[in-house]
matplotlib code that plots the C-alpha trace (Angstrom):
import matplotlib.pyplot as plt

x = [20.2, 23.0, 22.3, 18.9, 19.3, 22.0, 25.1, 28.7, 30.0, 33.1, 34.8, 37.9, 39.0, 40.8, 42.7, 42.1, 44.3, 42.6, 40.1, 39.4, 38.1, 34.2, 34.3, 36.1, 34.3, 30.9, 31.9, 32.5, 29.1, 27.9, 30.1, 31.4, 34.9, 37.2, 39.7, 42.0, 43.1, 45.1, 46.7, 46.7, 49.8, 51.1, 52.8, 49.7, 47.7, 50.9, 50.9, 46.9, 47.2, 49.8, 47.8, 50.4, 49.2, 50.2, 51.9, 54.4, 55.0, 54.6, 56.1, 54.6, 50.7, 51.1, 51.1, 48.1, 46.2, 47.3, 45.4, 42.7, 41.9, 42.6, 40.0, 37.5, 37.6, 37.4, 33.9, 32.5, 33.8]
y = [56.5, 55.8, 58.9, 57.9, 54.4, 56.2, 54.0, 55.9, 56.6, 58.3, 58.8, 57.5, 59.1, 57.2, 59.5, 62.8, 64.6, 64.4, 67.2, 69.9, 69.6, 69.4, 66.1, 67.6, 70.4, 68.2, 66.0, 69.8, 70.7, 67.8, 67.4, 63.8, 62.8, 61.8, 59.3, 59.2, 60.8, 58.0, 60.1, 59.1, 57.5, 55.1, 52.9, 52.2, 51.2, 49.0, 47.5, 46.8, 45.1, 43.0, 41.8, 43.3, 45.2, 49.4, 49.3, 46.8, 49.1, 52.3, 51.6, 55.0, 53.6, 51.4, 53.9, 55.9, 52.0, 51.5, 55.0, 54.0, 50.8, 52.4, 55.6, 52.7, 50.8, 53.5, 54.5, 51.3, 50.0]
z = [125.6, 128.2, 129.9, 130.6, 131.7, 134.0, 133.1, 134.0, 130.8, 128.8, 125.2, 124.1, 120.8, 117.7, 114.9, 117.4, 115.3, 112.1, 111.2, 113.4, 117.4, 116.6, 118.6, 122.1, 121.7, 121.7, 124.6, 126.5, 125.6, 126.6, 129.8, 128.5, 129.9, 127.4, 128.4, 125.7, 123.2, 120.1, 117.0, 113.5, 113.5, 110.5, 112.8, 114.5, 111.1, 110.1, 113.8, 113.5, 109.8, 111.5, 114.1, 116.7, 119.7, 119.4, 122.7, 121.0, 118.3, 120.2, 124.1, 125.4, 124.7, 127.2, 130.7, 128.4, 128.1, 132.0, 133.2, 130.8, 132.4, 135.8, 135.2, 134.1, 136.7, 139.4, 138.0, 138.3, 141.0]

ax = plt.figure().add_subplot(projection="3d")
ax.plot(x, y, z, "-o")
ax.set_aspect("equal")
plt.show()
């Protein structure tokens, strides 16, 4: 559907390291950008139940959130 109403989009991934790679391997099949990549992580689930944001728990999410919002808004701007 987005494809054809020709809206820019791309694929960010939750729990990427759970199962095998059937999902990056469909988004290179299907040429779709994937902009991030967030592992299962137990410190992310305990953060989320908390009601805390994951770059409070886990520092290093933050610069991956910052290029996130950066590679966004260079496509639509």
């Amino acid at each position: 559907m987005i494809r054809q109403l020709k809206i820019p989009f791309a694929v960010a991934i939750n729990r990427s390291d759970i199962g095998d790679d059937a999902v990056i391997r469909y988004c290179q099949k299907e040429n779709i950008e994937v902009l991030l990549q967030i592992r299962n992580d137990r410190k992310i689930a305990e953060s989320y139940s908390r009601g805390v944001m994951i770059v409070d728990t886990l520092p290093e999410y933050k610069q991956k959130f910052l290029k996130l919002y950066e590679d966004i808004k260079k496509e639509i701007l």
